[in-house]
Biopython code that builds the backbone (N, CA, C, O; Angstrom):
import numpy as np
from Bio.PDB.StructureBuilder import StructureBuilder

atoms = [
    (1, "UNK", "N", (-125.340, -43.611, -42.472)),
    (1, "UNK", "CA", (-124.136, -43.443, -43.247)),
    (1, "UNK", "C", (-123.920, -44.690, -44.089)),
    (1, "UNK", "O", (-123.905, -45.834, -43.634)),
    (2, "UNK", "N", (-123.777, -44.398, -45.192)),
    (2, "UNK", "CA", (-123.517, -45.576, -46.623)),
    (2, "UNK", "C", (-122.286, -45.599, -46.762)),
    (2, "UNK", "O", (-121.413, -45.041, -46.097)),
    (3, "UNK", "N", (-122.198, -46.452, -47.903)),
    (3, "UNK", "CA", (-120.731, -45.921, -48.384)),
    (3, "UNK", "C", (-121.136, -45.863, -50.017)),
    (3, "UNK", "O", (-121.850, -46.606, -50.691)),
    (4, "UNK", "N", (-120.541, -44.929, -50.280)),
    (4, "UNK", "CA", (-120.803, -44.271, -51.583)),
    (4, "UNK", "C", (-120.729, -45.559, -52.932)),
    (4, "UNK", "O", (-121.435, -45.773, -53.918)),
    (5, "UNK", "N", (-119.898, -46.006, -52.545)),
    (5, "UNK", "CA", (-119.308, -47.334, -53.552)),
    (5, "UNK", "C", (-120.402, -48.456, -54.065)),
    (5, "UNK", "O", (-120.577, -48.909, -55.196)),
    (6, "UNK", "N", (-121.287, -48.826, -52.427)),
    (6, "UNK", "CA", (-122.216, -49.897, -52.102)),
    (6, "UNK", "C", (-123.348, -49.801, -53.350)),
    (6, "UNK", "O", (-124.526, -50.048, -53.089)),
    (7, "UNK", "N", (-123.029, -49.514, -54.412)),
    (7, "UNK", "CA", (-124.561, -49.262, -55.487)),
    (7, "UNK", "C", (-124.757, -50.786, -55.866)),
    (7, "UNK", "O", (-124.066, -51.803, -55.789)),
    (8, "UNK", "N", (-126.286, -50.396, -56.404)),
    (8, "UNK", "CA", (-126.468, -52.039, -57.247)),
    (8, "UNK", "C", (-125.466, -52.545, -57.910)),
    (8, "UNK", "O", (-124.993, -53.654, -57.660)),
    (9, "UNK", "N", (-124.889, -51.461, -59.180)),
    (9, "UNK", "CA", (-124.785, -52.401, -60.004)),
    (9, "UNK", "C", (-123.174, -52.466, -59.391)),
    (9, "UNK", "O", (-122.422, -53.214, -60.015)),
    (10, "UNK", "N", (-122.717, -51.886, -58.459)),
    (10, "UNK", "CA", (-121.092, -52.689, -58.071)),
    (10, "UNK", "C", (-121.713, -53.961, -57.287)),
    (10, "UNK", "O", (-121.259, -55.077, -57.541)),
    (11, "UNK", "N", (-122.604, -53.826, -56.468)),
    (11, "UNK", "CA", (-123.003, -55.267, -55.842)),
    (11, "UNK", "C", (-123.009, -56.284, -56.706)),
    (11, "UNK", "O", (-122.245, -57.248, -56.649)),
    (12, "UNK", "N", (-123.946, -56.085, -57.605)),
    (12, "UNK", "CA", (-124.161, -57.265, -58.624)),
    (12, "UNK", "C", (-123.056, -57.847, -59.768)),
    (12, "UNK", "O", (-123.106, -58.880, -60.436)),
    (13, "UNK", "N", (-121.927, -56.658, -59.724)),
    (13, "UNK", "CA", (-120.631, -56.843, -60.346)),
    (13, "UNK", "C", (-119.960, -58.092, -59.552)),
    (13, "UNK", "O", (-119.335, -59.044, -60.019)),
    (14, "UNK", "N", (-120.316, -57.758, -58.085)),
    (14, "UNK", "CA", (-119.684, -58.456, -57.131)),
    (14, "UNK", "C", (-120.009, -59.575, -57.279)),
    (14, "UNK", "O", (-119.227, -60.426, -57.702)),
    (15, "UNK", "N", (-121.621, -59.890, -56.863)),
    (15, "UNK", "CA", (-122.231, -61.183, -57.158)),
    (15, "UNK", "C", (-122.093, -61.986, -58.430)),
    (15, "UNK", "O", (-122.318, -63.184, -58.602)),
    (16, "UNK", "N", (-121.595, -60.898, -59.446)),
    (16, "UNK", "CA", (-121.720, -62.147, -60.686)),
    (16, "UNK", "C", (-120.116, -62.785, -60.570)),
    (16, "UNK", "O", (-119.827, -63.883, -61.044)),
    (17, "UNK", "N", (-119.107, -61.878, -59.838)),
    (17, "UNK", "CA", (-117.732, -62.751, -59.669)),
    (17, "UNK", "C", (-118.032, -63.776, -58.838)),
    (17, "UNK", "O", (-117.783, -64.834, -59.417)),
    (18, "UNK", "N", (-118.515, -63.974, -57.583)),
    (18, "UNK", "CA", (-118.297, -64.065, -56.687)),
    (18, "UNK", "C", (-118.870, -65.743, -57.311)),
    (18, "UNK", "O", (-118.064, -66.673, -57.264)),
    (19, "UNK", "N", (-120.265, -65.973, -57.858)),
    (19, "UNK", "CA", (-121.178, -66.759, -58.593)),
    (19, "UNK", "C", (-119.798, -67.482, -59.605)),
    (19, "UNK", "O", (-119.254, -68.445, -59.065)),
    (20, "UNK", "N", (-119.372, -67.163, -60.666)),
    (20, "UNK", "CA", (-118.518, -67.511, -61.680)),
    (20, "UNK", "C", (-117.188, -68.401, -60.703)),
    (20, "UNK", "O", (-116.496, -69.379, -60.986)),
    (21, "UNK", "N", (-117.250, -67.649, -59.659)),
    (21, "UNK", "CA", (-115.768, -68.267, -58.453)),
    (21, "UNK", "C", (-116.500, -69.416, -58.054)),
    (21, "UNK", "O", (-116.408, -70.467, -58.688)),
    (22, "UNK", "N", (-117.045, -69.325, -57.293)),
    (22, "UNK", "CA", (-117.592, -70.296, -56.634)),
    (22, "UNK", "C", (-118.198, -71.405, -57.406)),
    (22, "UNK", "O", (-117.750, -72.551, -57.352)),
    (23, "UNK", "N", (-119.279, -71.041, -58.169)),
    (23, "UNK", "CA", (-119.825, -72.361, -58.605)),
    (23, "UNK", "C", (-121.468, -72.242, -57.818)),
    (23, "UNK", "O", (-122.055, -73.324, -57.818)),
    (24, "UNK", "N", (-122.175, -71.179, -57.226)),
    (24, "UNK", "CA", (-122.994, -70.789, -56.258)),
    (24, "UNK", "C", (-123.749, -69.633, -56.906)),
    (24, "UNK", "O", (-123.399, -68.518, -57.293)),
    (25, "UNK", "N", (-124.741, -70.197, -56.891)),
    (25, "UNK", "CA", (-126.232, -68.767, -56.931)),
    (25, "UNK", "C", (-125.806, -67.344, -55.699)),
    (25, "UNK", "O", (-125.696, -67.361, -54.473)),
    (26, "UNK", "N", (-125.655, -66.227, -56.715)),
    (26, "UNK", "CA", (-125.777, -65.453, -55.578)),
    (26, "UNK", "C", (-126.565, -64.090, -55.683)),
    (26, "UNK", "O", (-126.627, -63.621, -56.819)),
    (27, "UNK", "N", (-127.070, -63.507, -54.842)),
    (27, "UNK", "CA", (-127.781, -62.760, -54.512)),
    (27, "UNK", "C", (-127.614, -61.191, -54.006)),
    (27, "UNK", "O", (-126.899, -60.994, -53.024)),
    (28, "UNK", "N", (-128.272, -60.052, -54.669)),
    (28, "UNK", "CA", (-127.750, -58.588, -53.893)),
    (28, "UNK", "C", (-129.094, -58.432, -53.049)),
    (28, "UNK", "O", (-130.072, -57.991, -53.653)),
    (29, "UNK", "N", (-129.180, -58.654, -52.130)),
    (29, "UNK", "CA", (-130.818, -57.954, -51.112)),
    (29, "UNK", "C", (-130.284, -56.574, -50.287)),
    (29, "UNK", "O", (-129.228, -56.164, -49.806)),
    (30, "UNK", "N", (-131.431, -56.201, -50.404)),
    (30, "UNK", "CA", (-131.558, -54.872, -49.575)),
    (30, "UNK", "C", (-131.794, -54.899, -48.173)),
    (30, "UNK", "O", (-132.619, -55.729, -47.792)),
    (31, "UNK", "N", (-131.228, -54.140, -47.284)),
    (31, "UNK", "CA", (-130.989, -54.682, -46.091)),
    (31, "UNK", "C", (-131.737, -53.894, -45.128)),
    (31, "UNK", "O", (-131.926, -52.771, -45.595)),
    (32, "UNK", "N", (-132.204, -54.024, -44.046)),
    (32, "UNK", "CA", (-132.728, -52.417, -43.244)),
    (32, "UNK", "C", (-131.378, -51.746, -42.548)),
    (32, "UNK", "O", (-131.635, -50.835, -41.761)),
    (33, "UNK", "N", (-130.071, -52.046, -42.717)),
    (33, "UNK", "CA", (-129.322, -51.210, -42.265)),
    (33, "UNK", "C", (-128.840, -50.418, -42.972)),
    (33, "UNK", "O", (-128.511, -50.671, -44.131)),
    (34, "UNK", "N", (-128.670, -49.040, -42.280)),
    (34, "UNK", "CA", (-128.434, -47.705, -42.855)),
    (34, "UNK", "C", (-126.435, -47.513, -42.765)),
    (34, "UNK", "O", (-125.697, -46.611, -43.164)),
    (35, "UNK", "N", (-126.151, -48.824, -42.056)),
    (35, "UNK", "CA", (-124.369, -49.106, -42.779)),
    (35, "UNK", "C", (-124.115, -50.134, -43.924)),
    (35, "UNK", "O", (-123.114, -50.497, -44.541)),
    (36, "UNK", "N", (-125.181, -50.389, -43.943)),
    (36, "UNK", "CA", (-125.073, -51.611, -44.712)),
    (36, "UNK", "C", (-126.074, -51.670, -45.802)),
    (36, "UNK", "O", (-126.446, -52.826, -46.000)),
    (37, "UNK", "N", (-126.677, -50.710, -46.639)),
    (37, "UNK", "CA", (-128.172, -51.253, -47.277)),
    (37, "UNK", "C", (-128.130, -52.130, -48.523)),
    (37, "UNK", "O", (-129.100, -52.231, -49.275)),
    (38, "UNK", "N", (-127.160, -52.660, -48.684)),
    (38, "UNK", "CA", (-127.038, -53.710, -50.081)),
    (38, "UNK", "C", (-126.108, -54.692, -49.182)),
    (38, "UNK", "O", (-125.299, -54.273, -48.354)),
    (39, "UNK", "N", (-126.401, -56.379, -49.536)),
    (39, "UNK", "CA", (-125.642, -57.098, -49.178)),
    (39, "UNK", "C", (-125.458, -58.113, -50.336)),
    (39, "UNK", "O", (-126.273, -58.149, -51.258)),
    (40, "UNK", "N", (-124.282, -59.015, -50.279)),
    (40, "UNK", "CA", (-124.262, -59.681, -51.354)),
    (40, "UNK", "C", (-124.350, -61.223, -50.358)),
    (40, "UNK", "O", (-123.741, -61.359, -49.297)),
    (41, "UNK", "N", (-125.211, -62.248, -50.961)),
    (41, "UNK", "CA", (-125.049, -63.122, -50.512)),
    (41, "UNK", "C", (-125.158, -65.034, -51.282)),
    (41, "UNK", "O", (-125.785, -65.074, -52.341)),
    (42, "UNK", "N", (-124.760, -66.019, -50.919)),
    (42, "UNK", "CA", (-124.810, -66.686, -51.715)),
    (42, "UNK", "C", (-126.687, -67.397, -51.195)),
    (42, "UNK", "O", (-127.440, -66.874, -50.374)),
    (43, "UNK", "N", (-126.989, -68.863, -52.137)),
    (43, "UNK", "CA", (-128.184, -69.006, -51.823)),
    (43, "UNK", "C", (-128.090, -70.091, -50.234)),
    (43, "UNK", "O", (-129.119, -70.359, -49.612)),
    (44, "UNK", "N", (-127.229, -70.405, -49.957)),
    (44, "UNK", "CA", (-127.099, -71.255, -48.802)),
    (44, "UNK", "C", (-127.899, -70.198, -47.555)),
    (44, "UNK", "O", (-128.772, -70.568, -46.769)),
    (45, "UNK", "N", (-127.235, -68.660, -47.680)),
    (45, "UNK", "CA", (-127.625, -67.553, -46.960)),
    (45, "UNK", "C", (-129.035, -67.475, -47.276)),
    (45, "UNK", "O", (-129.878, -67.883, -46.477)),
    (46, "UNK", "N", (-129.312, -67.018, -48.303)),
    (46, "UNK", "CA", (-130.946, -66.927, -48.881)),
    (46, "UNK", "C", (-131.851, -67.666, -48.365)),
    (46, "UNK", "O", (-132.873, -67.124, -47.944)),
    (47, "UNK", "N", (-131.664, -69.288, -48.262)),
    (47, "UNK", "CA", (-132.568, -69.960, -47.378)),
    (47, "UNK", "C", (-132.826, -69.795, -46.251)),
    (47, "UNK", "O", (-133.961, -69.651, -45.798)),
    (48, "UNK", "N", (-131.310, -69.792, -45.347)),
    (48, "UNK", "CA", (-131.603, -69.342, -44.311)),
    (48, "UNK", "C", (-132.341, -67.889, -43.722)),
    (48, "UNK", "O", (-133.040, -67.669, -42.733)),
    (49, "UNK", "N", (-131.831, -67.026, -44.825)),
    (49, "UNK", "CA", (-132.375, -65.707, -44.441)),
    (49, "UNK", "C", (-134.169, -65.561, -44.897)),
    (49, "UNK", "O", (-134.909, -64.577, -44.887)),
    (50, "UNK", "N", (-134.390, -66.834, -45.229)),
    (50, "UNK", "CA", (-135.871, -66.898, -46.164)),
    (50, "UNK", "C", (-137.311, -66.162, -45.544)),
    (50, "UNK", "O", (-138.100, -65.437, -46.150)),
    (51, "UNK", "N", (-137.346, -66.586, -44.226)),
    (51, "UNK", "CA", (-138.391, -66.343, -43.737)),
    (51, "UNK", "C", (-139.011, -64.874, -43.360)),
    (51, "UNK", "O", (-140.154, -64.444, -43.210)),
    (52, "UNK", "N", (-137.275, -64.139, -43.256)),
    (52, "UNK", "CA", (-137.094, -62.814, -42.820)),
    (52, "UNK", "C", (-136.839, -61.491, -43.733)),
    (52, "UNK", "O", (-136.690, -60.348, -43.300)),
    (53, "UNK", "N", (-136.819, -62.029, -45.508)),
    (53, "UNK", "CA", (-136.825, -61.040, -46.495)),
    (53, "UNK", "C", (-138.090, -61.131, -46.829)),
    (53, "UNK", "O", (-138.663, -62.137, -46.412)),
    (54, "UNK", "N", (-138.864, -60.189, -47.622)),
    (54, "UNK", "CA", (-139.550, -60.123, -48.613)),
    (54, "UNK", "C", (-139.380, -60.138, -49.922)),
    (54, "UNK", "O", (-138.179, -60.148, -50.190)),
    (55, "UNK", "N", (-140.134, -60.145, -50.953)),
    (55, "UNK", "CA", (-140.074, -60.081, -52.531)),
    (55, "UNK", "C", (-139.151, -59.190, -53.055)),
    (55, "UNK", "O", (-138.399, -59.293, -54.024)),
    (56, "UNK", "N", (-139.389, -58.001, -51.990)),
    (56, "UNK", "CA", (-138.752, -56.673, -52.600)),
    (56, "UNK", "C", (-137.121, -56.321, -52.173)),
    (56, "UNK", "O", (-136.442, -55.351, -52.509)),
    (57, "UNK", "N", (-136.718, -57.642, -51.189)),
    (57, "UNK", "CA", (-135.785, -57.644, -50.517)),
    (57, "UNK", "C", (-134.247, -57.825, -51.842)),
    (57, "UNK", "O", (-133.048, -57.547, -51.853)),
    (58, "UNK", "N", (-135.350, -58.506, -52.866)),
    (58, "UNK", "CA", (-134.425, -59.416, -53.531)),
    (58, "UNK", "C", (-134.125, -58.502, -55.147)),
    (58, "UNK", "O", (-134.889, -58.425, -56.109)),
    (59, "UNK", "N", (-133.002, -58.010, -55.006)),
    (59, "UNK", "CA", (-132.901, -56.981, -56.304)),
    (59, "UNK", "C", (-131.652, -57.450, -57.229)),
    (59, "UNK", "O", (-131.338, -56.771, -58.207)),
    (60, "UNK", "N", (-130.846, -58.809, -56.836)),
    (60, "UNK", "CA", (-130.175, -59.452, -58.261)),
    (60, "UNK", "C", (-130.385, -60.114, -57.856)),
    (60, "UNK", "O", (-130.797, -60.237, -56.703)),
    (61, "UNK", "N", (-130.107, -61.179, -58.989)),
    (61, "UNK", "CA", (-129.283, -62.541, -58.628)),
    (61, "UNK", "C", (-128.589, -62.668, -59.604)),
    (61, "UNK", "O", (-128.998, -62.036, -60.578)),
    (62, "UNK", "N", (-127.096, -63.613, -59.841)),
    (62, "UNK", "CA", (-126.151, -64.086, -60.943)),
    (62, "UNK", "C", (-126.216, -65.736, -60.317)),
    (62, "UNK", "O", (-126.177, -66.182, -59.170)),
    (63, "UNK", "N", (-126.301, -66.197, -61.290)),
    (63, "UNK", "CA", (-126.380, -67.772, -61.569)),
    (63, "UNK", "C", (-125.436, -68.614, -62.388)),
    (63, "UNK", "O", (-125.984, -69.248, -63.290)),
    (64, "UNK", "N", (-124.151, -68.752, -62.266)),
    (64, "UNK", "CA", (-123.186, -69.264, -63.617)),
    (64, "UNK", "C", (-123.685, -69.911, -64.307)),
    (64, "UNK", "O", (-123.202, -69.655, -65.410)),
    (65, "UNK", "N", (-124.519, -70.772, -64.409)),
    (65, "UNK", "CA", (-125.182, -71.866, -65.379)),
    (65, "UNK", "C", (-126.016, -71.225, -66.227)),
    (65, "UNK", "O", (-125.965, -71.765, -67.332)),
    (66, "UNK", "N", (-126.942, -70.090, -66.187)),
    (66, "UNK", "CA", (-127.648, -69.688, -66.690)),
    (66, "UNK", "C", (-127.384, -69.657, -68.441)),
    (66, "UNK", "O", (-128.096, -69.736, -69.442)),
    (67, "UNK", "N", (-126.223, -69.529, -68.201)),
    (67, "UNK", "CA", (-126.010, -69.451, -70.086)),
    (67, "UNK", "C", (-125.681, -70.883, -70.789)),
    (67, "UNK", "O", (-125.773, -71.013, -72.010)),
    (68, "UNK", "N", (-125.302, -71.917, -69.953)),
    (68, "UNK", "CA", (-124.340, -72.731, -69.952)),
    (68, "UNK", "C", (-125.540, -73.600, -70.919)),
    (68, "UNK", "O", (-126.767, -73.631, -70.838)),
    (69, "UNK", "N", (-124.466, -74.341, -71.947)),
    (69, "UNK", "CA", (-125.156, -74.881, -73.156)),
    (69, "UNK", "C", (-125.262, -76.586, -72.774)),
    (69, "UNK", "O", (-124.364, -77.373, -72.476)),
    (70, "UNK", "N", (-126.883, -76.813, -72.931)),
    (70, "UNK", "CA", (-127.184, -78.229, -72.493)),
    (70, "UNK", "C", (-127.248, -79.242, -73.318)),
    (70, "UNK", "O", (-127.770, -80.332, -73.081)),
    (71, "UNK", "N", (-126.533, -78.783, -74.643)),
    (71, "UNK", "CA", (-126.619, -79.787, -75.621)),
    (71, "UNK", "C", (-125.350, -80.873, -76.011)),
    (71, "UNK", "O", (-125.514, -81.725, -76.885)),
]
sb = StructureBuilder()
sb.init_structure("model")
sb.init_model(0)
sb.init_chain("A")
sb.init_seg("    ")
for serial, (resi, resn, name, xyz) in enumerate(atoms, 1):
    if name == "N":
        sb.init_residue(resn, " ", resi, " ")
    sb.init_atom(name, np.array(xyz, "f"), 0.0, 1.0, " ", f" {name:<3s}", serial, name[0])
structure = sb.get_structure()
């Protein structure tokens, strides 16, 4: 059982607020739970969770800096 709501792109809606709030890389991975199969997380989580995702685990990321002008 899901919840209907849990899609990518509301996750990654999530993650790009959540990223812009904070000041923090964050991340949507796919999860093996069938209550849970999208999670949003920041990268502090990511490291720790490092050893135990795969490549395919990892389906956003939002980065606030990414646009941010270095001149």
């Amino acid at each position: 059982m899901s919840n209907a709501f849990m899609t990518l792109s509301h996750c990654a809606r999530m993650a790009t607020r959540q990223a812009f709030r904070t000041g923090n890389v964050h991340h949507v991975i796919a999860t093996s739970s069938t209550f849970m199969p999208l999670a949003v997380i920041d990268e502090h989580q990511l490291f720790t969770l490092g050893d135990r995702l795969d490549l395919t685990s990892l389906l956003f990321w939002a980065d606030p800096f990414v646009d941010a002008d270095t001149g």
